[in-house]
C-alpha positions in Angstrom: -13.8 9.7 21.0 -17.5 9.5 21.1 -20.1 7.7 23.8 -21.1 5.4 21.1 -17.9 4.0 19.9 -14.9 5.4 18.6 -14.1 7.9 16.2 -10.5 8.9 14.8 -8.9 10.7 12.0 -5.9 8.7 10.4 -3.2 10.7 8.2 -0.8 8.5 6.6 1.8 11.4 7.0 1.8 12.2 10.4 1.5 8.5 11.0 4.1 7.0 8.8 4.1 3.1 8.3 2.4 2.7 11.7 0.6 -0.6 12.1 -3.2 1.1 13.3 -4.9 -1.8 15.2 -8.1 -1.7 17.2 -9.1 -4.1 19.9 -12.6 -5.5 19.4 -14.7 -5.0 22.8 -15.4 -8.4 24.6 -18.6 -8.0 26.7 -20.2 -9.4 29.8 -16.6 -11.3 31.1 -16.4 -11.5 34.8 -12.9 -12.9 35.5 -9.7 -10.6 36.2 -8.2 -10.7 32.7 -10.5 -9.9 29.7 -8.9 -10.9 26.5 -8.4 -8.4 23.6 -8.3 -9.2 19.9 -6.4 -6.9 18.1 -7.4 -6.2 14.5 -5.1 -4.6 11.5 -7.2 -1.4 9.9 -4.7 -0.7 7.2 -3.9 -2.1 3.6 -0.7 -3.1 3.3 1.0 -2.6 0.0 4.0 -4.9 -1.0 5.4 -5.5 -4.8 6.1 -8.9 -5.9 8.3 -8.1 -9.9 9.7 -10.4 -12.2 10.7 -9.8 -15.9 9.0 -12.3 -18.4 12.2 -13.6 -19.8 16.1 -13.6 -19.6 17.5 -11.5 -22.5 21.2 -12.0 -23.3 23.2 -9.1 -21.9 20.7 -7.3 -20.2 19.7 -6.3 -17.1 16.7 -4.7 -15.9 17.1 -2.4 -12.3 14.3 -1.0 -10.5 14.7 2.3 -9.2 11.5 3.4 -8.2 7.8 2.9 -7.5 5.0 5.9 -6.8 1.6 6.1 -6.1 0.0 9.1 -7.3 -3.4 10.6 -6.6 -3.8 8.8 -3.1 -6.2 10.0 -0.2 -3.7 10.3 2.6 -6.2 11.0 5.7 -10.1 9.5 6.4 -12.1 9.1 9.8 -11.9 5.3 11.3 -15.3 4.9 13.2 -15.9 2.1 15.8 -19.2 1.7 16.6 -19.8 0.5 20.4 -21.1 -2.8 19.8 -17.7 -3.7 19.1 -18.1 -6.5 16.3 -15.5 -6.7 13.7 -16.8 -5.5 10.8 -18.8 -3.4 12.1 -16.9 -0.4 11.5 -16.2 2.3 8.8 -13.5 4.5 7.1 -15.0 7.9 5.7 -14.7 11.4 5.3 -11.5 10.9 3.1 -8.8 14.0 2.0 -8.3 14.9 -1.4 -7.2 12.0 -3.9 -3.8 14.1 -4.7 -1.4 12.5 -2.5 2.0 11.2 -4.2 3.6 8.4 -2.9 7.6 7.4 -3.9 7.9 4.1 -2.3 12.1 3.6 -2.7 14.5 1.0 -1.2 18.2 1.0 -0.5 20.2 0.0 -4.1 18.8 -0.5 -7.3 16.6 -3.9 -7.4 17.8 -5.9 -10.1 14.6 -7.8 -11.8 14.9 -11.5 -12.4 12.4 -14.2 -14.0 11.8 -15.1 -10.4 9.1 -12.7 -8.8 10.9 -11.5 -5.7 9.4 -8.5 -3.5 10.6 -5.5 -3.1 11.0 -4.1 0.9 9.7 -0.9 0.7 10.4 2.2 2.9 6.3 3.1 2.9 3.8 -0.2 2.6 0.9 1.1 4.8 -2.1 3.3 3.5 -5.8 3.6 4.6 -8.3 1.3 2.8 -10.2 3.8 0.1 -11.8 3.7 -2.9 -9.0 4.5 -5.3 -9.9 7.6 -7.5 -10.2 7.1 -11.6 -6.7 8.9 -11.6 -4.6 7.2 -9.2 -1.9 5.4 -10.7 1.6 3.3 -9.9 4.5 4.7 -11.7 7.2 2.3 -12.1 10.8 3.9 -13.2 13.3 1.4 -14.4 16.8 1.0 -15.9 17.6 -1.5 -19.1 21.5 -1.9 -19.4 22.5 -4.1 -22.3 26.2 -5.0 -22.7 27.1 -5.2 -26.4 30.9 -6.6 -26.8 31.6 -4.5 -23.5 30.1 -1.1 -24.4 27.5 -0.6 -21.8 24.2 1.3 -22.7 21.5 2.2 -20.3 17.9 3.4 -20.8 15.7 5.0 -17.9 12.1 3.9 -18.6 9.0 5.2 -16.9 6.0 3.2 -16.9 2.5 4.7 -15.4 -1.3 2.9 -15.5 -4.6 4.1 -13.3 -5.4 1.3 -10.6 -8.6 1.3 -13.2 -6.3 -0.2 -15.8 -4.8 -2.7 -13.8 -7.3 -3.7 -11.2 -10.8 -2.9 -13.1 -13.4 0.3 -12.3 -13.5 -1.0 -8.8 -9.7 -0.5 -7.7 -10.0 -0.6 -3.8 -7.5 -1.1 -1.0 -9.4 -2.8 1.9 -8.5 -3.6 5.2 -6.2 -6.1 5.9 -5.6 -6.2 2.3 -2.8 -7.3 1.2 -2.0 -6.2 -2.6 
């Protein structure tokens, strides 16, 4: 902690899927009880997945999504004026954290977009490097007169690819 705010380094390790909130400071309040307002400093990361179309016996099951190349600690500052806003994530780690984000049971994948409740949804906000990526690891079973097949399928893309050159995860972002 510093005289002029507040200063703290976040790990997303050694805080696992902990909500990090600040209260903003409210100034020159005379009564007994000063209200706080609590703000989110995390991204919050959630999968919505649908398939494009039904295909006669076949089923598509999700087994697992990563996120590779992550920054998994940066320094949340809080200046001392206490306006929201007015505050800043730096100094992050190396971009080569890897992420598995996994659930309990294959998800099987329907034309409907459904989420996906995952065991790890909460990151710091960065700017994503040109190499970080989702990796997306799926199952195709087709059912052919009763003989079952399945295929394990692996599909990766850079945040770049997907979002554009400016991937970021802000605050209170919601992706």
């Amino acid at each position: 902690v510093t005289t002029n705010g507040m200063t703290f380094v976040y790990n997303d390790d050694t805080y696992t899927n902990v909500d990090f909130m600040v209260a903003d400071v409210e100034k020159n309040k005379t009564a007994n009880n000063v209200p706080a307002i609590f703000r989110h400093k995390l991204t919050k990361v959630g999968f919505k997945i649908a398939k494009q179309s039904d295909q006669v016996n076949r089923t598509i099951r999700l087994t697992k999504v990563e996120f590779n190349n992550l920054a998994n600690e940066a320094t949340f500052t809080q200046n001392s004026n206490g306006v929201s806003g007015d505050e800043t994530w730096d100094n992050w780690g190396a971009y080569t954290n890897d992420y598995p984000l996994q659930w309990t049971g294959d998800q099987v994948v329907n034309t409907t977009a459904a989420e996906i409740n995952l065991t790890k949804k909460l990151f710091i906000p960065q700017n994503l490097a040109d190499d970080a990526e989702i990796k997306i690891t799926y199952i195709v079973e087709t059912d052919i007169n009763g003989v079952v097949s399945e295929e394990t399928v692996v599909e990766a893309a850079t945040f770049d690819e997907i979002h554009g050159a400016e991937a970021v995860w802000n605050k209170n972002a919601y992706m």
